[in-house]
N, C-alpha and C positions, 0 to 999 in steps of 0.2 A: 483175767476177767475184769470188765469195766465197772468200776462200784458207783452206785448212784446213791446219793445225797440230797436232802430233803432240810430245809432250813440251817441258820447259823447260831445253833447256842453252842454252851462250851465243849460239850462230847463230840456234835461235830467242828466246830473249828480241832480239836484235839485231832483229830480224825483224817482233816482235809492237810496240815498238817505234816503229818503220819506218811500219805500217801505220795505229796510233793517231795518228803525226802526218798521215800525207794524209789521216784520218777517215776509211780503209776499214773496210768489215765483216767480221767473219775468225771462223770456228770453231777452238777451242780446244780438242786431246784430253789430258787428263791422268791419268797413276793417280800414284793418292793414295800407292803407296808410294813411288814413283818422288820422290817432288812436296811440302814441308812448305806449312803454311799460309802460313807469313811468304813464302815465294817467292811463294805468290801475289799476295798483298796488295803486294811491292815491285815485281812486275812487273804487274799488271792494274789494281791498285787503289793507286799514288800517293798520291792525294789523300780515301783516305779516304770513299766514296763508296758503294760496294759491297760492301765486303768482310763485313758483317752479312747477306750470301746465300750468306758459302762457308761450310761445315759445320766446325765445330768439334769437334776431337778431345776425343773423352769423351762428346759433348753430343747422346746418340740421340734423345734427344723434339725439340731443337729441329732436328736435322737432317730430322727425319718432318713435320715444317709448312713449309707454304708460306709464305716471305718474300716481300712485298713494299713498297718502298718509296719508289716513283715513279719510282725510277733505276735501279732493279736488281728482278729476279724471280726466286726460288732456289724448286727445289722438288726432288722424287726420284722418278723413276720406274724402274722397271725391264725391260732387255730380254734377250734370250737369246743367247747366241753360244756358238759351240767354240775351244775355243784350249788350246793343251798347258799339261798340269799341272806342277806342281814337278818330278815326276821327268823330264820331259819327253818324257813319251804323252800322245798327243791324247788328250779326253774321248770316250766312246764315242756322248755323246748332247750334247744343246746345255744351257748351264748358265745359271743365270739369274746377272745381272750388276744390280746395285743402282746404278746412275748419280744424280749428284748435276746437278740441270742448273740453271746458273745466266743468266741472258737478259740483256745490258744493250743499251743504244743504239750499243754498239761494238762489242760480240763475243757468240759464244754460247760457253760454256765447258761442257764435262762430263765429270764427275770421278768415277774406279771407282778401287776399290783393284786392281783385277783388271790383271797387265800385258800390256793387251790395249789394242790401235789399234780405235776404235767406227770413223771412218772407213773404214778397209779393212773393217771385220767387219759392217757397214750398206748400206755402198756408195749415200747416198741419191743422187735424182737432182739434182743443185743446176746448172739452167742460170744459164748466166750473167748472161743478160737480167734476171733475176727479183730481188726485191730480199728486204733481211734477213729480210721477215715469210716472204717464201718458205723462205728457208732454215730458221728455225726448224722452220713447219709442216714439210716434207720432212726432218728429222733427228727429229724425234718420229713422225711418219708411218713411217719406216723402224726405228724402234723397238717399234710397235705391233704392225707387222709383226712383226717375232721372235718376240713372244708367239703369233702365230695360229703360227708354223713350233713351237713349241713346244708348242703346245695341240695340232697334226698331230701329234707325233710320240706323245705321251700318246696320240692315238685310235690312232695304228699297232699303238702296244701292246697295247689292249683290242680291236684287230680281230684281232694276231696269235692273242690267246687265245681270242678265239671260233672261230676258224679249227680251232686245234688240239683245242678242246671237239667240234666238230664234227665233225670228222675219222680222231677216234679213240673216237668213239660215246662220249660224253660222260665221255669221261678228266676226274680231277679239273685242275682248274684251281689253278697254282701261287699258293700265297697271298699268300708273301711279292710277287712281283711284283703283283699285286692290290693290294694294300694300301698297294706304292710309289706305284702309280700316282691311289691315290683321296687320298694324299698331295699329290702335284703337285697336282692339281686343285683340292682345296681349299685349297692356299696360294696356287696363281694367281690363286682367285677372289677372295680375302682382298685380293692386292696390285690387281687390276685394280679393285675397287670403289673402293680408296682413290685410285687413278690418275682414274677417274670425277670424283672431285671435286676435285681439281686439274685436268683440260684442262676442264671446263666453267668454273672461274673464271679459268683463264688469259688464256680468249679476249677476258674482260672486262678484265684486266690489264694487256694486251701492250699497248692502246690508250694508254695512260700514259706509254708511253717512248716515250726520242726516238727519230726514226726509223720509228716503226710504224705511224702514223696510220690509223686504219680507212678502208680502202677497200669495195670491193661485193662483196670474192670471200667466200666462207665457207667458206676453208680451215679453221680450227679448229672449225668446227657441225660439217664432215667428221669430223674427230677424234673428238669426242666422239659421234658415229653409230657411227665404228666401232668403238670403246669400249663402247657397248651390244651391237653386235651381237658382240664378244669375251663379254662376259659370257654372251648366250644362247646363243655355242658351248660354251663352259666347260659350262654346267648340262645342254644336251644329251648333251655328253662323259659328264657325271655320271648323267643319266639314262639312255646305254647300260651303263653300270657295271655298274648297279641293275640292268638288265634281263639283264645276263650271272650276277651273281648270283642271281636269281629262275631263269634258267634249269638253272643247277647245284642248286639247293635244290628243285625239282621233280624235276628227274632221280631223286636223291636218296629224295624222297616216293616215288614211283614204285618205286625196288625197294626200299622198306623195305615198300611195301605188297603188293609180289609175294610179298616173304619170309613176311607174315604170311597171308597168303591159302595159299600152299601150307601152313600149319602149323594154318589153323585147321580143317579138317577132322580133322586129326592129333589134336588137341587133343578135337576132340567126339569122337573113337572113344576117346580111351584113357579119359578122364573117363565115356565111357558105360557101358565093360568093368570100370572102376575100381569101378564103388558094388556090392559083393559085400554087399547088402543080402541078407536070409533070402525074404523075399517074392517079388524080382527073379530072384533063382536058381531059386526051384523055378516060377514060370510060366513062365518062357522055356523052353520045352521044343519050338519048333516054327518053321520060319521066319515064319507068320502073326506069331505074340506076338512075336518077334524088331523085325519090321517095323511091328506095331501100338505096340508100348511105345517102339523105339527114333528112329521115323521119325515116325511120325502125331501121337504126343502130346504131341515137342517141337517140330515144326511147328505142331502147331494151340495151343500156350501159346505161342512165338512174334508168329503174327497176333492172339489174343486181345492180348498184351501190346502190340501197336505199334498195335491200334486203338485201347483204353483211355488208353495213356500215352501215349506216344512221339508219334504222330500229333499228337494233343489240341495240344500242345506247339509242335511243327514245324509244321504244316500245317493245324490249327483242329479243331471239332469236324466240318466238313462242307465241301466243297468250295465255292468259290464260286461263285454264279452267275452267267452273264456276262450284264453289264447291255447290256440295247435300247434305243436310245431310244424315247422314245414318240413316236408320230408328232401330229404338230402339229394342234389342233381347226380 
């Protein structure tokens, strides 16, 4: 059975230890502020072996690339969880957590600055039967996970706002929450693409170390299956955005062009009454010339002008004719 481990004071370095000498396999949880590098390296890495996979303070480019080194495999993926803040309130929603995950042939170690237990906040499933390659796969598998409860909780957002757009006969929709939300979504996709190409070289990786020897299951092809199909929820997430936007900007269209529809007949009465020309005054003296000059001769320069131009332009000089086939000799 894989024992997991939850910070480094002295019962468990005692502990971790313990296990490295029966050569058990053990999950390791640490936050980095809890935790300096040197304890790492004098409790996990002795001899010098590993410790070029634990992230190094300052050193962001080399902590963003995948280490490997035939004995150890460090890379960083990131998952979601809730855990109370500094002032100590819960977050209102699930926060994303940057884990450092480093694999060797004795332990799996991952490292957040966040003081938060991945174990308790993953819960993966680790039977005991199962061996270390299971375990890995089942604690990244329960990592993957988070992001789709994270990517849910993004779409709750953008369903609550449709809901309320809807509800309230197309109330404007808040922005700022919009804008949070189209935030999240394309940082998730930004880290999940880069995640993509770390679990598809992993699988090729883990084969190297001791202990993991390739068998027939294809636990990690899973992985990275569901790592594609995270990305095409992300963009479908992205692509109902789009389409709550285009729903509001129509709305929108719509009574700007009520407004101008009720004003442009306004517009042709007062423009017609307006041209106090000498000529227009003294014929109009009857509803006929009223109705001749003001109705008939700006309708028929109208159709003249949208046959001539307009049409010509839009829609050709002549309608088309719809082709038959010919029937065969």
């Amino acid at each position: 059975m894989t024992e997991v481990l939850y910070g480094l004071d002295a019962a468990q370095r005692h502990r971790v230890a313990e296990l490295r000498a029966q050569g058990r396999f053990f999950w390791l949880d640490l936050s980095l502020s809890e935790t300096s590098r040197e304890d790492l390296i004098a409790v996990l890495d002795p001899e010098g072996r590993a410790h070029r996979a634990f992230p190094g303070s300052g050193d962001d480019r080399r902590s963003r690339a995948m280490h490997v080194d035939g004995a150890s495999i460090g890379f960083a993926l990131r998952c979601y969880a809730s855990w109370e803040g500094p002032g100590g309130e819960e977050a209102p929603r699930l926060r994303p957590l940057r884990v450092h995950v480093v694999v060797t042939g004795d332990y799996l170690l991952t490292l957040h600055e966040e003081p938060v237990s991945l174990p308790a906040v993953l819960a993966p499933d680790l039977p005991p039967e199962r061996g270390r390659r299971y375990v890995v796969y089942s604690v990244l598998d329960a990592m993957l996970a988070s992001t789709f409860d994270g990517l849910e909780e993004v779409e709750l957002t953008l369903d609550a706002l449709a809901a309320t757009w809807t509800d309230e006969d197309g109330a404007p929709i808040p922005g700022a929450t919009l804008r949070e939300a189209g935030t999240r979504l394309a940082t998730m996709r930004r880290w999940v693409t880069a995640e993509q190409a770390v679990i598809g070289r992993l699988g090729v990786e883990i084969r190297a170390l001791r202990g993991f020897d390739a068998d027939d299951e294809p636990s990690f092809d899973r992985l990275s299956q569901q790592v594609n199909h995270l990305l095409v929820s992300i963009d479908a997430a992205a692509n109902g955005m789009g389409m709550l936007l285009d729903l509001q900007l129509n709305q929108r269209a719509y009574l700007v062009s009520v407004v101008a529809t009720i004003f442009v007949p306004l517009t042709f009465i007062t423009g017609f009454f307006g041209m106090n020309f000498g000529w227009m005054v003294d014929h109009i003296g009857s509803p006929v010339a009223f109705a001749l000059l003001g109705l008939v001769v700006p309708g028929a320069t109208a159709l003249l002008v949208w046959r001539l131009l307009v049409r010509r332009f839009l829609v050709g000089d002549a309608p088309r004719r719809m082709l038959t086939p010919r029937p065969r000799p």
